[in-house]
C-alpha positions as CSV (number, residue, x, y, z in Angstrom):
1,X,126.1,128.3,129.9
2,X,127.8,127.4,126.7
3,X,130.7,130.4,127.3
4,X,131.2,128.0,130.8
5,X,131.3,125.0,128.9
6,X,133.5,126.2,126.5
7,X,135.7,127.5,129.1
8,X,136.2,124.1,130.9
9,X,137.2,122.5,128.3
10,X,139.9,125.1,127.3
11,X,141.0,124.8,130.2
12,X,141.0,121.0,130.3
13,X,142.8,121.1,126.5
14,X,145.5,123.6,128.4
15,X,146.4,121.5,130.9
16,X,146.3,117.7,129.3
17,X,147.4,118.2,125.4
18,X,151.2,118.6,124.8
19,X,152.8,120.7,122.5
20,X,151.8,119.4,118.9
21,X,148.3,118.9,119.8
22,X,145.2,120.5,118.9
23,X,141.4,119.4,119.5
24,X,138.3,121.0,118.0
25,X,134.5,120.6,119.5
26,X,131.6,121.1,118.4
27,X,129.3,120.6,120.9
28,X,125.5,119.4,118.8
29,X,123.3,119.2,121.6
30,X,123.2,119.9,125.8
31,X,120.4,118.4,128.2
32,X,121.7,119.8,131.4
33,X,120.9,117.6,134.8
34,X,117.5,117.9,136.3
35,X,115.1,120.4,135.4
36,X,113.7,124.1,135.7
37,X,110.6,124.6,137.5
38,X,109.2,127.7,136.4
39,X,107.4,128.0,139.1
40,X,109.7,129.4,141.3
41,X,110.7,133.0,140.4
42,X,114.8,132.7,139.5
43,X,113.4,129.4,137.5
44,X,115.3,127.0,140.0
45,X,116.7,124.0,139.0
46,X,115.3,121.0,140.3
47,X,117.9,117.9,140.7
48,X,116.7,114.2,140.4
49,X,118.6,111.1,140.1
50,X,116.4,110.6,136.7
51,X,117.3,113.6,135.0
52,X,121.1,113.3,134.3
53,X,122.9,115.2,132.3
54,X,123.6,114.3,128.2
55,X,125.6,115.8,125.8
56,X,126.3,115.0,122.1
57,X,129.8,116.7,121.1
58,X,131.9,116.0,117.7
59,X,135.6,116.1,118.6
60,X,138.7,116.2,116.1
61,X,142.3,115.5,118.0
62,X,145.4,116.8,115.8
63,X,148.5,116.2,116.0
64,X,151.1,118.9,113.7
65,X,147.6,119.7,111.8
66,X,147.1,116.0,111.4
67,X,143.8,114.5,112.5
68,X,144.7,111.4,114.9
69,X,141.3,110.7,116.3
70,X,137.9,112.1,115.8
71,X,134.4,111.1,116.5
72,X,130.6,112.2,117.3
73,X,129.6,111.0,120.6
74,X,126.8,111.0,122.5
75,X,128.0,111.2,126.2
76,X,125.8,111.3,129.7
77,X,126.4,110.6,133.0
78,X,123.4,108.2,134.8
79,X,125.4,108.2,138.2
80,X,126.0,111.8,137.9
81,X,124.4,112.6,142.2
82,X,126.8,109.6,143.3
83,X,130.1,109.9,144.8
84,X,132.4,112.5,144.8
85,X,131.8,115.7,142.5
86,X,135.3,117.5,142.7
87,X,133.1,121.3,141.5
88,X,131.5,123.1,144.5
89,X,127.4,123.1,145.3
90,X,127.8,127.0,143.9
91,X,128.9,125.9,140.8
92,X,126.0,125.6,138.2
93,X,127.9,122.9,135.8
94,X,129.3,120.6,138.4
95,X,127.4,117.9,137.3
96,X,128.1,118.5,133.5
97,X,132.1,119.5,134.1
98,X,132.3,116.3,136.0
99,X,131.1,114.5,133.1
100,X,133.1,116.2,130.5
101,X,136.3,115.5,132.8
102,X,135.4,111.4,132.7
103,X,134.9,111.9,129.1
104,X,138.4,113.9,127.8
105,X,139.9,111.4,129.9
106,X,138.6,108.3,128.1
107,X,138.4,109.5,124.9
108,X,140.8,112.7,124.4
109,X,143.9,111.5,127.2
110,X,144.0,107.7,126.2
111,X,145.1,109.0,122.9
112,X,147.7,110.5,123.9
113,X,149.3,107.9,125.9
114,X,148.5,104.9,124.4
């Protein structure tokens, strides 16, 4: 789970920083939307609207090895089963990619064009 997390967000980095850039993440703690019921052999995740995902992550942006930005956040998405999720149902993250995409945008992207 954390190799796929780490992965989206490389791939995120990749495709928003310009050249120049760097960011580091540190990712401090991961409560994954819903829940597994262990009574179901394959432990199934179970999906309610009160079990959204959270995520506390400590970020440093650079700029040519200079640190422009950094912070420890504490990120979750409540209206995580409303509207449009952009990741497939077979995807096992699509609830916690979409919420890491809302967050590099507000608090990774706005630094780099504002």
């Amino acid at each position: 789970m954390l190799d796929a997390i780490r992965q989206h967000l490389q791939k995120l980095a990749a495709r928003e920083l310009p050249a120049g850039y760097s960011l580091s993440i540190e990712i401090l703690d991961i409560d994954l939307a819903g829940y597994v019921d262990w009574r179901y052999q394959g432990n199934v995740r179970v999906i309610r609207d009160a079990t959204w995902p959270r995520m506390t992550l400590r970020y440093a942006l650079m700029h040519d090895g200079e640190i422009i930005a950094s912070n420890q956040e504490r990120i979750n998405n409540m209206n995580f089963n409303w509207g449009v999720n952009l990741y497939g149902y077979s995807d096992p993250l699509r609830y916690e990619k979409a919420m890491l995409d809302d967050w590099f945008e507000r608090a990774i992207t706005r630094h780099l064009h504002g």
